[in-house]
DRENBA-896820 format. One record per residue (C-alpha): residue number from 1; x, y, z. Coordinates in nm, 3 decimals, padded with zeros to 5 digits. Each point is the difference from the previous one (the first is absolute). Layout:
<node><seq>NUM</seq><east>X</east><north>Y</north><up>Z</up></node>
...
This chain:
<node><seq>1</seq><east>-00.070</east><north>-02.111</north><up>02.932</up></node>
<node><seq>2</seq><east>-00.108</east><north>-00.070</north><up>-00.384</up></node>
<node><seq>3</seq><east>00.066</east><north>00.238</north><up>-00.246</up></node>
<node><seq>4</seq><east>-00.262</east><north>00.003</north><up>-00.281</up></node>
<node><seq>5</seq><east>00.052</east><north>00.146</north><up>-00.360</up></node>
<node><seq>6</seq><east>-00.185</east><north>00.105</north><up>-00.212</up></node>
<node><seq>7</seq><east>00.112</east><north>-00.003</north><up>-00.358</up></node>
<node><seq>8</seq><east>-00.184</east><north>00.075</north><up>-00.345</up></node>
<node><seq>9</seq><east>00.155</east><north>-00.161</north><up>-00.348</up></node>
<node><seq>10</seq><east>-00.087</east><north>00.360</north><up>-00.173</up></node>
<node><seq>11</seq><east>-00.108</east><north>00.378</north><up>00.149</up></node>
<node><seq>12</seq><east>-00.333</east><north>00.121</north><up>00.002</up></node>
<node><seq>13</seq><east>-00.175</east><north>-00.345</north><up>00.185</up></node>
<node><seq>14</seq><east>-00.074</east><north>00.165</north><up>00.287</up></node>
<node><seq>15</seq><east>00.286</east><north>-00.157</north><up>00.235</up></node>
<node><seq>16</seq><east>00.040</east><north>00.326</north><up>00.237</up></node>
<node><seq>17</seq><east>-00.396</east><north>-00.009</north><up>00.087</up></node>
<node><seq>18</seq><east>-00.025</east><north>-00.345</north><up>00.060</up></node>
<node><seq>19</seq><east>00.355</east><north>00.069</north><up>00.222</up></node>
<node><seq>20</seq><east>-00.205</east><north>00.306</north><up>00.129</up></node>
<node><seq>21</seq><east>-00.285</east><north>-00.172</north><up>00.107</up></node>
<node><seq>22</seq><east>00.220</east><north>-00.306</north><up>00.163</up></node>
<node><seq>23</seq><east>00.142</east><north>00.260</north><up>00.189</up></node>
<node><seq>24</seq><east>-00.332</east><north>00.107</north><up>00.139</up></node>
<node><seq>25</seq><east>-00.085</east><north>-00.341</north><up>00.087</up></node>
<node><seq>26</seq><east>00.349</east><north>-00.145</north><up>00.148</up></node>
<node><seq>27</seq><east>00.114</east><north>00.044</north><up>00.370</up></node>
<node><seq>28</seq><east>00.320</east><north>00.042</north><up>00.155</up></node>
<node><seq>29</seq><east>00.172</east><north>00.115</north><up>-00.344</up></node>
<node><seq>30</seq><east>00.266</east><north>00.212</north><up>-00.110</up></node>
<node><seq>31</seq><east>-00.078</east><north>00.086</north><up>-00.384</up></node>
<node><seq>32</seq><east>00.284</east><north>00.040</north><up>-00.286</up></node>
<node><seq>33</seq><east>-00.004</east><north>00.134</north><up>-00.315</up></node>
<node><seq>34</seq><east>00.211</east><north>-00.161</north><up>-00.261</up></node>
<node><seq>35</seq><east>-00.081</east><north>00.176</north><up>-00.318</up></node>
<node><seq>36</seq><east>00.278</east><north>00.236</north><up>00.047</up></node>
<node><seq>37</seq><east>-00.016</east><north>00.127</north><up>-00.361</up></node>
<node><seq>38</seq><east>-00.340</east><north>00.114</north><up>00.008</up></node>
<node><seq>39</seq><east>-00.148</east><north>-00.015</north><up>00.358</up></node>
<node><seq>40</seq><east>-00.369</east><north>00.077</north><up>00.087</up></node>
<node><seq>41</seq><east>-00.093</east><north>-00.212</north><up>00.311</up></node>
<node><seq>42</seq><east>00.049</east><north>00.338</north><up>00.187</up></node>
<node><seq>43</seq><east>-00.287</east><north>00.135</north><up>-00.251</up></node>
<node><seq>44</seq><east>-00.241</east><north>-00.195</north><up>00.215</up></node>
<node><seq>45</seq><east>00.170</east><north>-00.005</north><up>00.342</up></node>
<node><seq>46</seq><east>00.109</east><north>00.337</north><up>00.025</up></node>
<node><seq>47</seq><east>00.304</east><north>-00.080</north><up>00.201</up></node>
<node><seq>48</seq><east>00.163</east><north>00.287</north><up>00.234</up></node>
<node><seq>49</seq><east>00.354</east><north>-00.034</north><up>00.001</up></node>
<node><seq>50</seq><east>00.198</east><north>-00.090</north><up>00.371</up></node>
<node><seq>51</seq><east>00.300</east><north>-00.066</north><up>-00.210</up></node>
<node><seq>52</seq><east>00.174</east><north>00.005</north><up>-00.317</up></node>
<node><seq>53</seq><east>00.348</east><north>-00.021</north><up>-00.095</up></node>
<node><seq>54</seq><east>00.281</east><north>-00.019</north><up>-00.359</up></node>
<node><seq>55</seq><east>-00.001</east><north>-00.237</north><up>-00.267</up></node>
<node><seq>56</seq><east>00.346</east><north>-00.070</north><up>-00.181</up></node>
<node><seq>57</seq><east>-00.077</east><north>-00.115</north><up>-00.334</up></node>
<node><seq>58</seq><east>00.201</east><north>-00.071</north><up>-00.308</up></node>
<node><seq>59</seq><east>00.325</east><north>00.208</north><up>-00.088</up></node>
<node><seq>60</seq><east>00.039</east><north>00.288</north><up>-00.221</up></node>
<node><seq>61</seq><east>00.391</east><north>00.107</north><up>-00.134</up></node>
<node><seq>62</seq><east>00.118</east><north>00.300</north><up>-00.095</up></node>
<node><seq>63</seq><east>00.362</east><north>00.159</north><up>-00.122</up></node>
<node><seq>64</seq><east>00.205</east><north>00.240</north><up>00.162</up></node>
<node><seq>65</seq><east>00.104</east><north>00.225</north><up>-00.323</up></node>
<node><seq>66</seq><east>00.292</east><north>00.191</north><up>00.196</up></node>
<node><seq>67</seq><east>00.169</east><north>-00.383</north><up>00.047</up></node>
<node><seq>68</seq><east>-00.137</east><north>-00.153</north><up>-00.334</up></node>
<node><seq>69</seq><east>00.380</east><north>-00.067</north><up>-00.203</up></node>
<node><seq>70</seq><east>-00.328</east><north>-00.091</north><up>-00.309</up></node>
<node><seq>71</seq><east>00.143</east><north>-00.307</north><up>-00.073</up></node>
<node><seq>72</seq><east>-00.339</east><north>-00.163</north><up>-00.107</up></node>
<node><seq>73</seq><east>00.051</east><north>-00.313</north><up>00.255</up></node>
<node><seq>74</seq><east>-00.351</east><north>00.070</north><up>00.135</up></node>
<node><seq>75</seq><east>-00.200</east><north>-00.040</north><up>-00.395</up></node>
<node><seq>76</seq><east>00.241</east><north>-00.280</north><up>-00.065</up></node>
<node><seq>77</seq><east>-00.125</east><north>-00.198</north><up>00.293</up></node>
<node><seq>78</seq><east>-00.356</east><north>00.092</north><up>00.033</up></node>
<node><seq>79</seq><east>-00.259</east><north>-00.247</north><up>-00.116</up></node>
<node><seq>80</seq><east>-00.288</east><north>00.238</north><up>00.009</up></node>
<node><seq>81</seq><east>00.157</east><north>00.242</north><up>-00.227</up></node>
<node><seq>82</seq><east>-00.080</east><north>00.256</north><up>00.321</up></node>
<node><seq>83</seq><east>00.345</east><north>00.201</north><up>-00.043</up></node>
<node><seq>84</seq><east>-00.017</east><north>00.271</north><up>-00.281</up></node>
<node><seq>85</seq><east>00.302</east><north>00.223</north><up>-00.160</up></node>
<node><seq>86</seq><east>-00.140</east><north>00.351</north><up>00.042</up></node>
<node><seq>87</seq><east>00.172</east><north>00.351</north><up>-00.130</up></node>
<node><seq>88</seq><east>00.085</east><north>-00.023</north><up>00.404</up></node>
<node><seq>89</seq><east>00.178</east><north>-00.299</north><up>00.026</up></node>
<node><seq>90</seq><east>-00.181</east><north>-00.340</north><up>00.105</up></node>
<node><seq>91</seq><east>-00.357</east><north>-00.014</north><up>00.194</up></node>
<node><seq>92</seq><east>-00.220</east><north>-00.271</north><up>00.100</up></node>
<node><seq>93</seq><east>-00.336</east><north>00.017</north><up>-00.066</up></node>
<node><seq>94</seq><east>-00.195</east><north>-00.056</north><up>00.317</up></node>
<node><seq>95</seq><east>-00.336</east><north>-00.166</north><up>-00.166</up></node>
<node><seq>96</seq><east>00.268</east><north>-00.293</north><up>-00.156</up></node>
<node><seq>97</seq><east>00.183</east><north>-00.056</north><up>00.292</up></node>
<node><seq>98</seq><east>-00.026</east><north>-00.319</north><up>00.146</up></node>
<node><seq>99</seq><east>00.190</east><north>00.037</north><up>00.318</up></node>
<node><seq>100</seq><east>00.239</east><north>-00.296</north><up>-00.064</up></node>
<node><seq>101</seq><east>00.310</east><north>00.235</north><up>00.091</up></node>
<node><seq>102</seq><east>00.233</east><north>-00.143</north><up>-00.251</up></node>
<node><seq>103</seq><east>00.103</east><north>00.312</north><up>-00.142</up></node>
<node><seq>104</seq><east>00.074</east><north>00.076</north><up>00.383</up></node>
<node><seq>105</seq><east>00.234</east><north>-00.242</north><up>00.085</up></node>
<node><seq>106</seq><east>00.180</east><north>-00.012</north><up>-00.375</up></node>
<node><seq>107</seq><east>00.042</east><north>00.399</north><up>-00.048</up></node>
<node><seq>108</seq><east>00.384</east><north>00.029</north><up>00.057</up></node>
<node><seq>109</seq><east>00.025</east><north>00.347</north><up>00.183</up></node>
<node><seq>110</seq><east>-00.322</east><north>-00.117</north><up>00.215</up></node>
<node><seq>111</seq><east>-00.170</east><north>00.321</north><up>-00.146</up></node>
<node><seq>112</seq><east>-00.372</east><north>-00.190</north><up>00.013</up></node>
<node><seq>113</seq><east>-00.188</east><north>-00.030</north><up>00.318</up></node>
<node><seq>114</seq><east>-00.356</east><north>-00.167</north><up>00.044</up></node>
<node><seq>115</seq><east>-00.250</east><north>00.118</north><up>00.242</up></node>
<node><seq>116</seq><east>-00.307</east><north>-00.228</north><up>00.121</up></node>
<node><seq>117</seq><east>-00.332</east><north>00.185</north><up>-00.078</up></node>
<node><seq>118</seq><east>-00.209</east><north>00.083</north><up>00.307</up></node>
<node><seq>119</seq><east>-00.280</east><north>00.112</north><up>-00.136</up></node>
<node><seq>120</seq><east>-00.220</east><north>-00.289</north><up>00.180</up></node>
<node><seq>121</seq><east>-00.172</east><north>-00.022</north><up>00.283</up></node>
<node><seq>122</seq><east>-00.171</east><north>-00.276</north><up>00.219</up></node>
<node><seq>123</seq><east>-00.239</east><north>00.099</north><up>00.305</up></node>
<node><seq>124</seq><east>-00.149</east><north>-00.104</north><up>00.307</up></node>
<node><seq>125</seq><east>-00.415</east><north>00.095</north><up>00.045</up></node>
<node><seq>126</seq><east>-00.221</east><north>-00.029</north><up>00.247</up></node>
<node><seq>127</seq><east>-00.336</east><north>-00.107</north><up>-00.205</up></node>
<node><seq>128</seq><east>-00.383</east><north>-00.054</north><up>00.162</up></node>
<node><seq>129</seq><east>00.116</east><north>-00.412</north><up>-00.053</up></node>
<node><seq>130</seq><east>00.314</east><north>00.024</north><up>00.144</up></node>
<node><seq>131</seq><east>00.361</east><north>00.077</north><up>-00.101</up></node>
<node><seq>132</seq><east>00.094</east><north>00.018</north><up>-00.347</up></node>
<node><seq>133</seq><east>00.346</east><north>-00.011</north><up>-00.156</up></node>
<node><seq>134</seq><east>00.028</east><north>00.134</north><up>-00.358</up></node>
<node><seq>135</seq><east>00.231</east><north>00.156</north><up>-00.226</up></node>
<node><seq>136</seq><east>00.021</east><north>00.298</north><up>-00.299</up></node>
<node><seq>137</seq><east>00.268</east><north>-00.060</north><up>-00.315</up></node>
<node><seq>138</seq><east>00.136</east><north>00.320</north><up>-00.157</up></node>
<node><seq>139</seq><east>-00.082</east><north>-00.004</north><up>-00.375</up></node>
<node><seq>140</seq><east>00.227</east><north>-00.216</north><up>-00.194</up></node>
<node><seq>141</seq><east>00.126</east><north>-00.179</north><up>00.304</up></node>
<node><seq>142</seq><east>00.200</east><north>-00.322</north><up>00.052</up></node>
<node><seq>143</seq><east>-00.029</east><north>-00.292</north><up>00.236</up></node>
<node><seq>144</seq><east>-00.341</east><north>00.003</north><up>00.080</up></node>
<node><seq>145</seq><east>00.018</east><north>-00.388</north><up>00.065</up></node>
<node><seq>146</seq><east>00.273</east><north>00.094</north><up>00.314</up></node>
<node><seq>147</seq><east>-00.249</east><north>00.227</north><up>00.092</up></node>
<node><seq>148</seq><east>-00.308</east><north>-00.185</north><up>00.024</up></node>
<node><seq>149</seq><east>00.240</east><north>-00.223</north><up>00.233</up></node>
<node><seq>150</seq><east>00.055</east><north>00.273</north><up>00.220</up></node>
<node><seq>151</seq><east>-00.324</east><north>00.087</north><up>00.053</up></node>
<node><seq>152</seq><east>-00.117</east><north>-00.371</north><up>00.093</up></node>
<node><seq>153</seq><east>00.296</east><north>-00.004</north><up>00.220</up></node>
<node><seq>154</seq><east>-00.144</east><north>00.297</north><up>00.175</up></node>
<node><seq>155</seq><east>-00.352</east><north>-00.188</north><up>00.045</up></node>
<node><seq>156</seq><east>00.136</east><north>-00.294</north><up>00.103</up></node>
<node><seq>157</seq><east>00.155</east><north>00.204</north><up>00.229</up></node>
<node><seq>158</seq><east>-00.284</east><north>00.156</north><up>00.153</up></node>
<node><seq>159</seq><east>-00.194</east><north>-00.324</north><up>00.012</up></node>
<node><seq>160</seq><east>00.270</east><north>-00.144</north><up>00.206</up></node>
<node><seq>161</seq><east>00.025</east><north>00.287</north><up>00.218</up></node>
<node><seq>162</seq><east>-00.385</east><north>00.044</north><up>00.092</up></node>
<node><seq>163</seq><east>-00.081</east><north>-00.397</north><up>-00.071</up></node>
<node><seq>164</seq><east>-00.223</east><north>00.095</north><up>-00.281</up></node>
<node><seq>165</seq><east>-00.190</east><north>-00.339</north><up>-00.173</up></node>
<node><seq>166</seq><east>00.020</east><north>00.133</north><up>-00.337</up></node>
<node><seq>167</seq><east>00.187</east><north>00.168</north><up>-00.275</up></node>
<node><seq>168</seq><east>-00.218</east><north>00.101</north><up>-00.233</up></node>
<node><seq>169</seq><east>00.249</east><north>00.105</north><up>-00.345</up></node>
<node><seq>170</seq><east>-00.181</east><north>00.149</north><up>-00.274</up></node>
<node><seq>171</seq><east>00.238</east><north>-00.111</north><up>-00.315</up></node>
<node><seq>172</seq><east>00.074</east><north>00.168</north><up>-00.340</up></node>
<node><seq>173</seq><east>-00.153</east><north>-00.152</north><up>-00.326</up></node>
<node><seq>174</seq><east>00.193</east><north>-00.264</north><up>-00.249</up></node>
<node><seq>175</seq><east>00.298</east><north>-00.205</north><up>00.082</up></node>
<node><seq>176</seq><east>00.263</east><north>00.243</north><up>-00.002</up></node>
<node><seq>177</seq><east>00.328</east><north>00.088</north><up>00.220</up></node>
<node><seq>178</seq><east>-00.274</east><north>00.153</north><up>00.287</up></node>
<node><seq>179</seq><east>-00.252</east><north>-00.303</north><up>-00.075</up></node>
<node><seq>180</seq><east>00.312</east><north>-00.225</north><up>00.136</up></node>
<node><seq>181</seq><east>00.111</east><north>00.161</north><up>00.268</up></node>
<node><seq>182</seq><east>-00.370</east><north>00.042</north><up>00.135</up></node>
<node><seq>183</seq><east>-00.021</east><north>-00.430</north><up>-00.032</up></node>
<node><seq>184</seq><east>00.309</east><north>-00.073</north><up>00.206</up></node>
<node><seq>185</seq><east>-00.046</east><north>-00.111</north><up>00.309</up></node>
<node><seq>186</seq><east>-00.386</east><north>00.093</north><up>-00.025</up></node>
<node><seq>187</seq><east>-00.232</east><north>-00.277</north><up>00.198</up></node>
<node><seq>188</seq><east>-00.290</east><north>00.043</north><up>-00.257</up></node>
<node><seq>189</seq><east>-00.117</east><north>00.151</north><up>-00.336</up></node>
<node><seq>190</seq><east>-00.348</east><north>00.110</north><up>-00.098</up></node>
<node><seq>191</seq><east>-00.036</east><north>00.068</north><up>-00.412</up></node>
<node><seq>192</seq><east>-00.247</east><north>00.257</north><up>-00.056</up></node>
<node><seq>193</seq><east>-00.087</east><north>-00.094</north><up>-00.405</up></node>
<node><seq>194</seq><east>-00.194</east><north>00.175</north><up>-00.246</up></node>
<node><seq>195</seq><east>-00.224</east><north>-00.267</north><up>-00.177</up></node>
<node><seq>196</seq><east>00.114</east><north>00.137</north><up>-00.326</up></node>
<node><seq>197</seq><east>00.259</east><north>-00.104</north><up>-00.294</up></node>
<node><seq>198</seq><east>00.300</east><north>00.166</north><up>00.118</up></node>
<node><seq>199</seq><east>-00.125</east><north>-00.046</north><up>00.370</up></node>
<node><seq>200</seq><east>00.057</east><north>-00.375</north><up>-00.008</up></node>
<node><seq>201</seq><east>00.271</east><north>00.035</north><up>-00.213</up></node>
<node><seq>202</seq><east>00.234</east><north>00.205</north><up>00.278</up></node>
<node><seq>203</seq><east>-00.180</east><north>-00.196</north><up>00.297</up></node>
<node><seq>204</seq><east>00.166</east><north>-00.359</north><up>-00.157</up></node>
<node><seq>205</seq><east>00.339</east><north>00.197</north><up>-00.023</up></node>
<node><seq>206</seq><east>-00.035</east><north>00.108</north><up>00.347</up></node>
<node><seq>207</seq><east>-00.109</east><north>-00.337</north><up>00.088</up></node>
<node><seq>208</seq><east>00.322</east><north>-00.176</north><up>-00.149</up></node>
<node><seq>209</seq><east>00.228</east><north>00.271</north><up>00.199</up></node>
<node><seq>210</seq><east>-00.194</east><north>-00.116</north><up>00.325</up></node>
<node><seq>211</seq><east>00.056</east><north>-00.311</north><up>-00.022</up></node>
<node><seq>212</seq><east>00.379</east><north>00.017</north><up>-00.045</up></node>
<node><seq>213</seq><east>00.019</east><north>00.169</north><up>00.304</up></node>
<node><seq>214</seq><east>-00.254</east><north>-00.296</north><up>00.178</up></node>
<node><seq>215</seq><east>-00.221</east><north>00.285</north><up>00.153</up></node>
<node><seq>216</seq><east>-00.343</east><north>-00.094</north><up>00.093</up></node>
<node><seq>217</seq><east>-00.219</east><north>00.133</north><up>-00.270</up></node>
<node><seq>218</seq><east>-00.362</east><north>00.059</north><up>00.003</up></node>
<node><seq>219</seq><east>-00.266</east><north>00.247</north><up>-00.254</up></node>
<node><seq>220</seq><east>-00.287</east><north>00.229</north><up>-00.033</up></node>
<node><seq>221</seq><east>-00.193</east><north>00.081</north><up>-00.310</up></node>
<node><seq>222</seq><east>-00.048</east><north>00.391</north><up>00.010</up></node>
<node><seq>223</seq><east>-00.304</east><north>00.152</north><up>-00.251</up></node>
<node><seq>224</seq><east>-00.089</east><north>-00.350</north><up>-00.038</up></node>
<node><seq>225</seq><east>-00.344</east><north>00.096</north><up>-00.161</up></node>
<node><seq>226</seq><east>00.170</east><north>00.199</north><up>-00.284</up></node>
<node><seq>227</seq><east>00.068</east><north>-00.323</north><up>-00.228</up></node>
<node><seq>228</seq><east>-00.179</east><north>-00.279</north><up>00.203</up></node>
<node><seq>229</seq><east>00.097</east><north>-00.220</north><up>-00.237</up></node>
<node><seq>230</seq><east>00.373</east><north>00.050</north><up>00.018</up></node>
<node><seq>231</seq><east>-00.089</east><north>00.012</north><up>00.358</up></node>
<node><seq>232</seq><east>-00.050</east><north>-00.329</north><up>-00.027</up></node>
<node><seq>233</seq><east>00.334</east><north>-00.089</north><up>-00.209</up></node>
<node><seq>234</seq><east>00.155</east><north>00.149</north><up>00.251</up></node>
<node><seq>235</seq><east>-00.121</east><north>-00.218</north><up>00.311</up></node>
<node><seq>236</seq><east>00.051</east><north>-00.272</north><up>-00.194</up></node>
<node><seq>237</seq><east>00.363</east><north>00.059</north><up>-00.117</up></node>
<node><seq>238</seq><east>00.041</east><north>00.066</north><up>00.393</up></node>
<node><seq>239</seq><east>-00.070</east><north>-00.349</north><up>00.075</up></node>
<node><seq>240</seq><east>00.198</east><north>-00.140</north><up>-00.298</up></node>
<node><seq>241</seq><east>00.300</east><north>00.246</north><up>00.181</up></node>
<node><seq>242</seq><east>-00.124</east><north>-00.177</north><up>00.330</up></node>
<node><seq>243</seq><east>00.000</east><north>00.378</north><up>00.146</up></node>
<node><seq>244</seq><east>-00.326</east><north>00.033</north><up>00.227</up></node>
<node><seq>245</seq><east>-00.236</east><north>00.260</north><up>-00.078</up></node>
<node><seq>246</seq><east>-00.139</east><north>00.166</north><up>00.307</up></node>
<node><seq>247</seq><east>-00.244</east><north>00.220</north><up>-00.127</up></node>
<node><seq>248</seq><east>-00.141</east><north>00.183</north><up>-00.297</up></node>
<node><seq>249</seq><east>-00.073</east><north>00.382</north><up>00.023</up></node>
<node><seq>250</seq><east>-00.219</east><north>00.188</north><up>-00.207</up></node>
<node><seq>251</seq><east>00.048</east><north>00.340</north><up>-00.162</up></node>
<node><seq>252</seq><east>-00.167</east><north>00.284</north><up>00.244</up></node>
<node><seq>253</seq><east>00.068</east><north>00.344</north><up>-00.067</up></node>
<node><seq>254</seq><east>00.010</east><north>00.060</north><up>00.370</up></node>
<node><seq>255</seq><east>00.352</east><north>-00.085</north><up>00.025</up></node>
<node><seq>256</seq><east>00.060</east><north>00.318</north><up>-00.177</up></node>
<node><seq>257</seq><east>-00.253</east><north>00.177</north><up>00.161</up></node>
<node><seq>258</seq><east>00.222</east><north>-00.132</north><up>00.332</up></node>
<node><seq>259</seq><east>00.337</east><north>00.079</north><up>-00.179</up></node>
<node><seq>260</seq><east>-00.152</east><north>00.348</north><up>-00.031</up></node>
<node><seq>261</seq><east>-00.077</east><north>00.011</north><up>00.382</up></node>
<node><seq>262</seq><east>00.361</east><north>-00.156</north><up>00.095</up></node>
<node><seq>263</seq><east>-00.198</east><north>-00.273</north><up>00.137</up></node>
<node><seq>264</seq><east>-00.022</east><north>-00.413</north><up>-00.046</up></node>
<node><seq>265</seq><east>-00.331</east><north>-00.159</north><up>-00.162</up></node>
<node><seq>266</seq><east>00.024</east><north>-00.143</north><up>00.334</up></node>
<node><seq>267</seq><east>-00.059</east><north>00.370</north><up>00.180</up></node>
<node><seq>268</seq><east>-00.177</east><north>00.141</north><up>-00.285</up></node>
<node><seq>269</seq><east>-00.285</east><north>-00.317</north><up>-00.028</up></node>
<node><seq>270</seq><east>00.056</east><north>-00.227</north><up>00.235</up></node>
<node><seq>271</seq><east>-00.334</east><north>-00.160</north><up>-00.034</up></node>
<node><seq>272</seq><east>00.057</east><north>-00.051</north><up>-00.399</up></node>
<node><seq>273</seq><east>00.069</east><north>-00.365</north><up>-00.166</up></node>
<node><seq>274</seq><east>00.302</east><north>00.098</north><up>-00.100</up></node>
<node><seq>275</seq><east>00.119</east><north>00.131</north><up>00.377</up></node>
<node><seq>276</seq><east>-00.137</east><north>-00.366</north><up>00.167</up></node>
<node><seq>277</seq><east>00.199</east><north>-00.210</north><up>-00.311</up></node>
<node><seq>278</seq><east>00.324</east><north>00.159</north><up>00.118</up></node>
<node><seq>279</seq><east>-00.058</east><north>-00.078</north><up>00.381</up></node>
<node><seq>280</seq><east>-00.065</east><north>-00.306</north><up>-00.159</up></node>
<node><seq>281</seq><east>00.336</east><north>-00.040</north><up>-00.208</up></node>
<node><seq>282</seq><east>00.248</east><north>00.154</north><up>00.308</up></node>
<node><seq>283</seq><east>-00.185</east><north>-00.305</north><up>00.208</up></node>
<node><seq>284</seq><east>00.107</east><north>-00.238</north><up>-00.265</up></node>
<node><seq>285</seq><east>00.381</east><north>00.184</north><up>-00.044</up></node>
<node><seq>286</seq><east>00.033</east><north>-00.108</north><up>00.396</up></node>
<node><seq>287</seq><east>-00.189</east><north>-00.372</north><up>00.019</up></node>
């Protein structure tokens, strides 16, 4: 079983069509959508649900008012200035809140009680590739890192179960918490980068966080005939980074017009340049 990411230094490269058109092309996988915060492989896959299930995310406090003796421990303590003095005695505002349930275990007549927020979910689809395991955050939600490990624990899961070949994850942009938790443990990396400025800029950073984590790394130039000279920057700077670049895929406006359709470039033109380069690349991912 290898378990292929597929990662992008900033949003807007394109990563979940290229993932959406690996998809098409892989066998024997169970997909995985990473980018908990702001999902849209199911956009193009159209998943129908078999299972879904509770998220516990970060913890919210609040204060009992009938046991409050208002002795101010609470603002004292709190390093996020989250507890206010009110004309009703002492409340903690929700949106400051970190959940680090200090004022919890210091209040003296144990009149503060934190609750985990629920308002997460992660699912279980059937899709027209194969199973899919992705996830929806509430707005303003916490731990979206522990849940992008769930849901590759689920995959993994169902790849073990039904001796699947391939997970196929389709990772968040940048190098943050869920970047991190998407590269653990993660066989190989595909970098889908912009040939632009800020495009190589994020890639490098993404590149540097790869490395640290000794995963396998490999790239494709998306829109790679919008700046063919920075195109070419960018190969090169690839081979100075030693990363190999498997392919280079033009800008075609029928990836939207496939978007639009819920469909792959791989469904919507499969006899198109840019369809045959990524048969090409998922070839090269598995060489």
């Amino acid at each position: 079983m290898v378990e292929i990411t597929v990662l992008s230094g900033k949003g807007g490269t394109g990563k979940t069509s290229i993932t959406a058109a690996l998809a098409a092309v892989a066998e024997n996988a169970v997909l995985c959508d990473n980018d908990v915060d702001a999902a849209d492989l199911h956009l193009i896959l159209t998943p129908k649900i078999i299972h879904s299930d509770q998220f516990a995310a970060g913890w919210q406090a609040s204060i009992n008012y009938e046991e409050c003796i208002q002795c101010g421990r609470c603002q004292e303590l709190c390093r996020f200035g989250a507890v206010h003095q009110t004309n009703n005695g002492y409340e903690i505002n929700p949106f400051q809140c970190e959940g680090c349930r200090l004022c919890e275990r210091e209040c003296p007549v144990q009149a503060i009680t934190s609750k985990q927020s629920t308002n997460n979910s992660w699912y279980i689809s059937n899709t027209r590739f194969g199973k899919m395991v992705h996830a929806k955050m509430g707005p303003g939600e916490e731990n979206s890192g522990k849940l992008v490990s769930l849901v590759r624990s689920e995959s993994k899961k169902i790849a073990q179960k039904e001796k699947l070949n391939y997970i196929i994850n389709d990772g968040p942009p940048g190098i943050g918490c869920t970047a991190i938790s998407s590269l653990t443990g993660t066989d190989k990396v595909l970098i889908v980068i912009e040939p632009t400025i800020s495009g190589w800029h994020d890639a490098k950073r993404l590149i540097q966080l790869i490395r640290k984590f000794g995963v396998r790394c490999y790239a494709v130039i998306n829109k790679s005939d919008l700046n063919l000279e920075f195109t070419e920057q960018v190969t090169n700077n690839l081979k100075e980074e030693q990363v190999p670049l498997l392919g280079e895929i033009t800008f075609d406006e029928r990836f939207v017009e496939a978007a639009i359709r819920n469909e792959t470039i791989i469904e919507y033109a499969p006899n198109s340049e840019n369809a045959q380069k990524i048969k090409e690349i998922w070839t090269q991912l598995n060489n």
